[in-house]
OpenMM code with the backbone's topology and positions (N, CA, C; nanometers):
from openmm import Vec3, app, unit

residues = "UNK UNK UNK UNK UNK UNK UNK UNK UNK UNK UNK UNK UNK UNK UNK UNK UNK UNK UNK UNK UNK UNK UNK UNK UNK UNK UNK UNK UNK UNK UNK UNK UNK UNK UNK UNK UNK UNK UNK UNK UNK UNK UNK UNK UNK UNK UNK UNK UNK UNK UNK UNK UNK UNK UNK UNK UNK UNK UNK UNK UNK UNK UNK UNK UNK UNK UNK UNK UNK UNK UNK UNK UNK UNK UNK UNK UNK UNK UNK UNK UNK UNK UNK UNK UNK UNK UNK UNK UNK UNK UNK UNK UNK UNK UNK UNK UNK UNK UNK UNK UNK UNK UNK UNK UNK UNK UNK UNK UNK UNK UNK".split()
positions = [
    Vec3(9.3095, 7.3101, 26.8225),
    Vec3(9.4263, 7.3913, 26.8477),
    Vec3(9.4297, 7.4384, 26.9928),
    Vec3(9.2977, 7.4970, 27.0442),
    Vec3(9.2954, 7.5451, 27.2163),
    Vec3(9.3215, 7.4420, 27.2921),
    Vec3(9.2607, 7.3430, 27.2509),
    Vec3(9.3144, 7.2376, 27.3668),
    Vec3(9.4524, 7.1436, 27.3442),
    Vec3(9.4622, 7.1385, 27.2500),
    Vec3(9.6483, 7.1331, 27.2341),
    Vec3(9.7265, 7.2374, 27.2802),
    Vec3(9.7158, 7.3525, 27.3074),
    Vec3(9.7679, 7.4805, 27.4044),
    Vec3(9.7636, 7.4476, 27.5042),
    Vec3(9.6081, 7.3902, 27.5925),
    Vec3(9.6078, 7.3768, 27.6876),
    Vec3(9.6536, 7.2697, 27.7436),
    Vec3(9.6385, 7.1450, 27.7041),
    Vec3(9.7329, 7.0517, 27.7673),
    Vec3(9.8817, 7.1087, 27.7447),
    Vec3(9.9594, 7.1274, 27.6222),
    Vec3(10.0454, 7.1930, 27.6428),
    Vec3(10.1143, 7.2635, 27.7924),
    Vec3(10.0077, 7.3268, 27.8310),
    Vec3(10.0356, 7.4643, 27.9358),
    Vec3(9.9927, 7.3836, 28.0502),
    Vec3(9.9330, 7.2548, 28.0817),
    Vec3(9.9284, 7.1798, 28.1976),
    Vec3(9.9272, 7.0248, 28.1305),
    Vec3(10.0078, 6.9838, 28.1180),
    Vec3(10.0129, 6.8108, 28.1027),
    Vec3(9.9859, 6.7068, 28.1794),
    Vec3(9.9883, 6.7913, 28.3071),
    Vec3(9.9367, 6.6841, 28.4468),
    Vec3(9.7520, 6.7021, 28.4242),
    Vec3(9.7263, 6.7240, 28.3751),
    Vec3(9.5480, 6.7837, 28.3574),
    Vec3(9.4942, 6.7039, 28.2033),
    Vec3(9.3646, 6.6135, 28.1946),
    Vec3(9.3605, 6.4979, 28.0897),
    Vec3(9.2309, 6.5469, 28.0144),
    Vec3(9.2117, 6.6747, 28.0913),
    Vec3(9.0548, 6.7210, 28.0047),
    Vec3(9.0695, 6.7325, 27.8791),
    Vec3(9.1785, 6.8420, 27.8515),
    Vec3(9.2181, 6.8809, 27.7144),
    Vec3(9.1922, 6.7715, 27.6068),
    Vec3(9.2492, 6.6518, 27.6827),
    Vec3(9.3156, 6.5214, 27.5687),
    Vec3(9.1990, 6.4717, 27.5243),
    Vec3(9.0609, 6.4221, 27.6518),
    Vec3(8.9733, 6.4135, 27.6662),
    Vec3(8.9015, 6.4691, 27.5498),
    Vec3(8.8896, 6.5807, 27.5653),
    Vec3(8.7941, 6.6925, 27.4638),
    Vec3(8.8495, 6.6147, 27.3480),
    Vec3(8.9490, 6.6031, 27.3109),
    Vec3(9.0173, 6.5812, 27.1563),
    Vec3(8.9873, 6.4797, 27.0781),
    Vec3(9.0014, 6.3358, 27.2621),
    Vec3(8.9762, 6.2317, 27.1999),
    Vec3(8.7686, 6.2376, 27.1595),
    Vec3(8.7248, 6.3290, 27.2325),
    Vec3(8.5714, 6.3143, 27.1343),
    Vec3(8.5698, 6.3694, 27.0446),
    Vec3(8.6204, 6.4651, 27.0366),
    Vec3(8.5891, 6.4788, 26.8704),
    Vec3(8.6501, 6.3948, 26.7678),
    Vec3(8.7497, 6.3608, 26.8023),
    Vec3(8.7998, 6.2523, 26.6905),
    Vec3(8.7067, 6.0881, 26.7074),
    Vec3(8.6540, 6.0964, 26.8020),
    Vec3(8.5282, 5.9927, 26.8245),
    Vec3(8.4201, 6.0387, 26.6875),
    Vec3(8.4198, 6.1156, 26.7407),
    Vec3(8.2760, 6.1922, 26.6475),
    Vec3(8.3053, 6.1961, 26.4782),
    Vec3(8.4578, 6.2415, 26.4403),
    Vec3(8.4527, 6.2166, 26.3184),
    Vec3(8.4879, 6.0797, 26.2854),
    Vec3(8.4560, 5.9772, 26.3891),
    Vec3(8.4783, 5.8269, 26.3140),
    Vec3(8.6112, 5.8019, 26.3345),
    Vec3(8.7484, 5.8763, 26.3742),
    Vec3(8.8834, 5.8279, 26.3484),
    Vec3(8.9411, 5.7900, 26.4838),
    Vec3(8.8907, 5.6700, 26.4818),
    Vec3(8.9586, 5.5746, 26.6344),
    Vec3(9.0812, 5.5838, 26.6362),
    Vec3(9.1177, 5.5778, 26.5471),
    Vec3(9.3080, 5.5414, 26.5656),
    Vec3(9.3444, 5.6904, 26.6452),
    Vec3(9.2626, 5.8102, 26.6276),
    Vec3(9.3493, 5.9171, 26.6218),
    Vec3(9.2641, 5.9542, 26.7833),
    Vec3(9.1344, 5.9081, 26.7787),
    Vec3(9.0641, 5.9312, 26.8971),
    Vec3(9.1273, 5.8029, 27.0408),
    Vec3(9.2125, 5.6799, 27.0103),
    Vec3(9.2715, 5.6444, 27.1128),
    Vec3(9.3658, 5.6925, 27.1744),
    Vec3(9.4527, 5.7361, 27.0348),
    Vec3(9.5814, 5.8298, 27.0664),
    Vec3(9.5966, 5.9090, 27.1943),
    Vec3(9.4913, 5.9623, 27.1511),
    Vec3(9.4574, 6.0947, 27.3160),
    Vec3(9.3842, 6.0473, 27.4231),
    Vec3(9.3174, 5.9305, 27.4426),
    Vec3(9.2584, 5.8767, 27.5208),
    Vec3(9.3581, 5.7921, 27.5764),
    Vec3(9.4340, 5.7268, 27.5315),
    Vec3(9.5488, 5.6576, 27.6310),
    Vec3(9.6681, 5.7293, 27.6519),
    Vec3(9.6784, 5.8554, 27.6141),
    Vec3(9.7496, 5.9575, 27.6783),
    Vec3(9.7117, 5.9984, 27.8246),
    Vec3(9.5628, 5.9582, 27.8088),
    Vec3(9.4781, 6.0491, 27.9295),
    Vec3(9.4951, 5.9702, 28.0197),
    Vec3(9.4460, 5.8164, 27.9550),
    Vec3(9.4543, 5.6965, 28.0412),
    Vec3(9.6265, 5.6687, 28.1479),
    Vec3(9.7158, 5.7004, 28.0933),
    Vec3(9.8429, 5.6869, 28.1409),
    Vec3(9.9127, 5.8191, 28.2529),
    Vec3(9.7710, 5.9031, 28.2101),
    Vec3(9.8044, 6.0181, 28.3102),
    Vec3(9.7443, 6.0064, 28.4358),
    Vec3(9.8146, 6.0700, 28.5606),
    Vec3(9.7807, 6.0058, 28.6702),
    Vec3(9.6722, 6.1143, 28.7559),
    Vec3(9.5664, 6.0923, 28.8332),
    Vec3(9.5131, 6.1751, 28.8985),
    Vec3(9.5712, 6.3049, 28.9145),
    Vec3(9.5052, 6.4186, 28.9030),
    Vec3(9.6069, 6.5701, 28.9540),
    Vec3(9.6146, 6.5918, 29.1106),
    Vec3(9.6716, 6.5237, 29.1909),
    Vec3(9.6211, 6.5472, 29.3270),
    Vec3(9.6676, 6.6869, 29.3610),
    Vec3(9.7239, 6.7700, 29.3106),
    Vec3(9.7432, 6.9053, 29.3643),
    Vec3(9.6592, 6.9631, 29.3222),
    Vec3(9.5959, 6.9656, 29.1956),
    Vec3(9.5163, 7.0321, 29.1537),
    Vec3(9.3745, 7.0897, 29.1833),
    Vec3(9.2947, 7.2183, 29.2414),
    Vec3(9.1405, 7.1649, 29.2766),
    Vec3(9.0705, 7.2407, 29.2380),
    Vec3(9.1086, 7.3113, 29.1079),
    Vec3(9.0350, 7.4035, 29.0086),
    Vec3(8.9429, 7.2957, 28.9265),
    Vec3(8.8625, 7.2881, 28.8931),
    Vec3(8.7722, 7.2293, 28.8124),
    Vec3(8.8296, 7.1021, 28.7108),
    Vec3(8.8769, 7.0118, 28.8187),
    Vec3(8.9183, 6.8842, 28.7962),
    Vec3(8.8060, 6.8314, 28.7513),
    Vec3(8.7870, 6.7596, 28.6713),
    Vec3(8.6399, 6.6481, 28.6056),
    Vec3(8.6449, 6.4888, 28.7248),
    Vec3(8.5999, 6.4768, 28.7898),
    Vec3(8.6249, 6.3649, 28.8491),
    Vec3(8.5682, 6.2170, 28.7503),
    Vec3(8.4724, 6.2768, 28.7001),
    Vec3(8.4189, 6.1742, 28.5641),
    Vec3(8.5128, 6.1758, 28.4934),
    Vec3(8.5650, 6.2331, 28.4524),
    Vec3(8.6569, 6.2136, 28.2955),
    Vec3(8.7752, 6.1526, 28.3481),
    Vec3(8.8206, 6.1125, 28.4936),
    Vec3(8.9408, 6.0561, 28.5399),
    Vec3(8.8728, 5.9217, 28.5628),
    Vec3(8.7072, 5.9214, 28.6700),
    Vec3(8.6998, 5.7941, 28.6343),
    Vec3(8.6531, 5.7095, 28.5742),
    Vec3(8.6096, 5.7528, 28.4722),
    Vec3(8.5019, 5.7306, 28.3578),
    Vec3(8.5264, 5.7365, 28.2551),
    Vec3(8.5014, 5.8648, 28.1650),
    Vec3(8.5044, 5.8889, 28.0500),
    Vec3(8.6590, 5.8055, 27.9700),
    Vec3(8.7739, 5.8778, 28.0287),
    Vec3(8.8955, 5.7979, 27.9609),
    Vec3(8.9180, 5.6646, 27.9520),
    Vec3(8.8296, 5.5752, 27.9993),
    Vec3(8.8493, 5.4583, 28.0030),
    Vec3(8.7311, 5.3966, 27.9098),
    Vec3(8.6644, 5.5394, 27.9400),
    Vec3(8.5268, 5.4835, 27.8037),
    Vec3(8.5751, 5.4541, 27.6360),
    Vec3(8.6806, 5.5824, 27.6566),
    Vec3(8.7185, 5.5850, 27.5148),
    Vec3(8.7936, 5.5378, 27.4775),
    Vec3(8.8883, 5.4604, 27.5553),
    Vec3(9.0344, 5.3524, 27.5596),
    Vec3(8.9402, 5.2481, 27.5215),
    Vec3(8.8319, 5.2015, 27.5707),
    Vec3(8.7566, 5.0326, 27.5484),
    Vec3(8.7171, 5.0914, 27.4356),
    Vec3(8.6093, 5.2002, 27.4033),
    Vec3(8.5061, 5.1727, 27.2573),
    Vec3(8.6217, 5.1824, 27.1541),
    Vec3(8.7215, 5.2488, 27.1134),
    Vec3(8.8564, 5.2965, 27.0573),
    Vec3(8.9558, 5.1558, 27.0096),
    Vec3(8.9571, 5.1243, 27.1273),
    Vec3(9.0465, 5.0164, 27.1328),
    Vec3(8.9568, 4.8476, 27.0527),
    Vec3(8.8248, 4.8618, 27.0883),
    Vec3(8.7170, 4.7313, 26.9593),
    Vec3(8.7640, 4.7430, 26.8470),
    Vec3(8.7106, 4.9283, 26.8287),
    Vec3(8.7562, 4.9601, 26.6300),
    Vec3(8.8675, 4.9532, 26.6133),
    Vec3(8.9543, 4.9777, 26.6656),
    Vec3(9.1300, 4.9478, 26.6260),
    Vec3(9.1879, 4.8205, 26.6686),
    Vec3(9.1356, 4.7274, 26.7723),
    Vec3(9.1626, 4.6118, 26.7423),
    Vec3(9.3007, 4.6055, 26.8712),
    Vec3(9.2767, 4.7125, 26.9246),
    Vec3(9.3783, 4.7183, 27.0635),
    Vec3(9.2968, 4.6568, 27.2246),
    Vec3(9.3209, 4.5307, 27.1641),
    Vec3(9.1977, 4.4220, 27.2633),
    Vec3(9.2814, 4.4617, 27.4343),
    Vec3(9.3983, 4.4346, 27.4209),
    Vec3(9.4481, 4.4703, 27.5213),
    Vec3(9.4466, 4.5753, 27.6282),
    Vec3(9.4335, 4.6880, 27.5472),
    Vec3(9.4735, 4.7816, 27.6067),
    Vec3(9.3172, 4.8577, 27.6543),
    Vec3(9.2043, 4.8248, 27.5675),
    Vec3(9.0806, 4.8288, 27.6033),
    Vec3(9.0300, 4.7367, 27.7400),
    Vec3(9.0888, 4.6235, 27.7474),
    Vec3(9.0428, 4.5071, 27.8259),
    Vec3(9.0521, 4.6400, 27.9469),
    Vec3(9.2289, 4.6509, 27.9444),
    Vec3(9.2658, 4.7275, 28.0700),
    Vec3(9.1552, 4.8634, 28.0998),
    Vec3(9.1637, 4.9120, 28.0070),
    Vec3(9.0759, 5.0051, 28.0659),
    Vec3(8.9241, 5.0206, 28.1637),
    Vec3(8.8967, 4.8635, 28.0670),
    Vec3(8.7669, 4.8565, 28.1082),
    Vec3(8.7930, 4.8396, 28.2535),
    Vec3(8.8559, 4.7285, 28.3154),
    Vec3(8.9139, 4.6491, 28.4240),
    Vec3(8.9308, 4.7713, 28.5583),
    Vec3(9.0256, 4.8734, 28.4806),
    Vec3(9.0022, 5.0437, 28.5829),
    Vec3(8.8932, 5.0925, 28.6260),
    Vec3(8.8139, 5.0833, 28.4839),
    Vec3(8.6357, 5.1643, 28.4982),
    Vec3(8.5738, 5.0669, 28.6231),
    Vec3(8.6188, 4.9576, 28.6234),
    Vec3(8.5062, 4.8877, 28.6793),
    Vec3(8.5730, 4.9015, 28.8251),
    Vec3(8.7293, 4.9074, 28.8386),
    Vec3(8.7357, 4.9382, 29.0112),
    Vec3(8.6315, 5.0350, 29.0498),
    Vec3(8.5728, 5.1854, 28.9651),
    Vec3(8.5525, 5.3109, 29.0020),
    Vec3(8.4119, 5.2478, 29.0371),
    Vec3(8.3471, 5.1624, 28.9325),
    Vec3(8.1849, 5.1407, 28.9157),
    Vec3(8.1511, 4.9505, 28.8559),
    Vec3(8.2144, 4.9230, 28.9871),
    Vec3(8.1852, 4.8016, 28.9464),
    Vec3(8.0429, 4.7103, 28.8795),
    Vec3(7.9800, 4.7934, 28.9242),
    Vec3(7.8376, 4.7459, 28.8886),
    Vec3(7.7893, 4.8075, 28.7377),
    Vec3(7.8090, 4.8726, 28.6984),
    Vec3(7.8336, 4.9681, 28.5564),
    Vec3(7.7527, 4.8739, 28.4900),
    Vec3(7.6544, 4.8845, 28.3894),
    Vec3(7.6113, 4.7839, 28.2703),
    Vec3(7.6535, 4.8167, 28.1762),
    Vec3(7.7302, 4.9078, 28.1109),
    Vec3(7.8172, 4.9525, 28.0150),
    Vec3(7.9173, 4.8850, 28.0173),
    Vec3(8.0197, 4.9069, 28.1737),
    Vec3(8.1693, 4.8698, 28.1421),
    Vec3(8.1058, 4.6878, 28.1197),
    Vec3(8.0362, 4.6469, 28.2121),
    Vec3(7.9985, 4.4971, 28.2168),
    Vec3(7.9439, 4.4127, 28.0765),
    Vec3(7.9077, 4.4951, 27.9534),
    Vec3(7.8532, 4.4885, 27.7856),
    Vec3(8.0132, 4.4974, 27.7408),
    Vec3(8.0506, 4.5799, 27.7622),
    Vec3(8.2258, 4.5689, 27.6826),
    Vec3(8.3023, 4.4998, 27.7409),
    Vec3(8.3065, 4.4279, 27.8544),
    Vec3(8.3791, 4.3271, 27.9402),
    Vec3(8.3287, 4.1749, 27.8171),
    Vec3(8.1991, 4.1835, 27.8151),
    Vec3(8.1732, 4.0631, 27.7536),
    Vec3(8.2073, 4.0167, 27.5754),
    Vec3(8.2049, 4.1716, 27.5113),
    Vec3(8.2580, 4.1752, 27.3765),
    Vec3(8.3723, 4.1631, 27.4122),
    Vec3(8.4712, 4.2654, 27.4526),
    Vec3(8.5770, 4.2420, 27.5094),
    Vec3(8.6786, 4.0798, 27.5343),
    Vec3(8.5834, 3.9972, 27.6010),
    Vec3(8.6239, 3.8797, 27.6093),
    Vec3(8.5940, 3.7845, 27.5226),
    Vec3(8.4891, 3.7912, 27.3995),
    Vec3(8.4435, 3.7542, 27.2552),
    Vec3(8.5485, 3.7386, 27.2075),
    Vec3(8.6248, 3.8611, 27.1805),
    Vec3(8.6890, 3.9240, 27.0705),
    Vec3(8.8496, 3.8285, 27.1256),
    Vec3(8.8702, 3.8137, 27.2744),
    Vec3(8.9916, 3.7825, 27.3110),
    Vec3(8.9692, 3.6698, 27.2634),
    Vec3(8.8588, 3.5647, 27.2931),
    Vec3(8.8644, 3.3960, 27.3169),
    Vec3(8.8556, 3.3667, 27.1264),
    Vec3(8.7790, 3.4265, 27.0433),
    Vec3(8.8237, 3.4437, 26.8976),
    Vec3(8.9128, 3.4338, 26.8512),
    Vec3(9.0325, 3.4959, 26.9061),
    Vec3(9.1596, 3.5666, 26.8230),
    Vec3(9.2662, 3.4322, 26.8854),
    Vec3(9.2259, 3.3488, 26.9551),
    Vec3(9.2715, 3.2114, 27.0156),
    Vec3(9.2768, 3.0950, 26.9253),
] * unit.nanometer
topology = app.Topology()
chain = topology.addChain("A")
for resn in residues:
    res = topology.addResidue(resn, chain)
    for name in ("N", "CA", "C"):
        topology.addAtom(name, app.Element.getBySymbol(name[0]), res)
């Protein structure tokens, strides 16, 4: 509920969504934990902002939860993309570079 207020009360700001989409990670419900993660994902840097911006959760985390989110729900696409972002931030990543390769499993499969 607080962090539905709070994005509410700043929508340019992706922490809130962030927070939401882990807990809905945590209880297992991808569908409901992408929801808010590609909300976050579609939101754009706060460049005015310089109160306790997460610089991880803009370049990291939301794209973490768009790829793991997007396997269990089967949103190959929209995970690919994410990953593809993470890796401008951290190209070298062995995480984003493990879901790049399921990632591309799952695409050349569904062929």
């Amino acid at each position: 509920w607080y962090y539905l207020q709070a994005y509410s009360m700043r929508p340019c700001r992706i922490e809130p969504l962030i927070r939401l989409a882990q807990h809905y990670m945590r209880q297992e419900d991808y569908a409901t934990a992408f929801l808010f993660a590609w909300r976050a994902f579609e939101t754009p840097y706060p460049t005015n902002e310089i109160l306790f911006v997460s610089k991880e959760m803009y370049n990291y985390t939301r794209y973490d939860i768009v790829a793991q989110c997007g396997l269990k729900i089967e949103q190959y696409e929209k995970g690919l993309e994410a990953i593809h972002k993470a890796l401008e931030y951290y190209p070298e990543d062995q995480h984003f570079q493990e879901l790049l390769k399921i990632y591309q499993e799952h695409l050349v499969d569904r062929r």
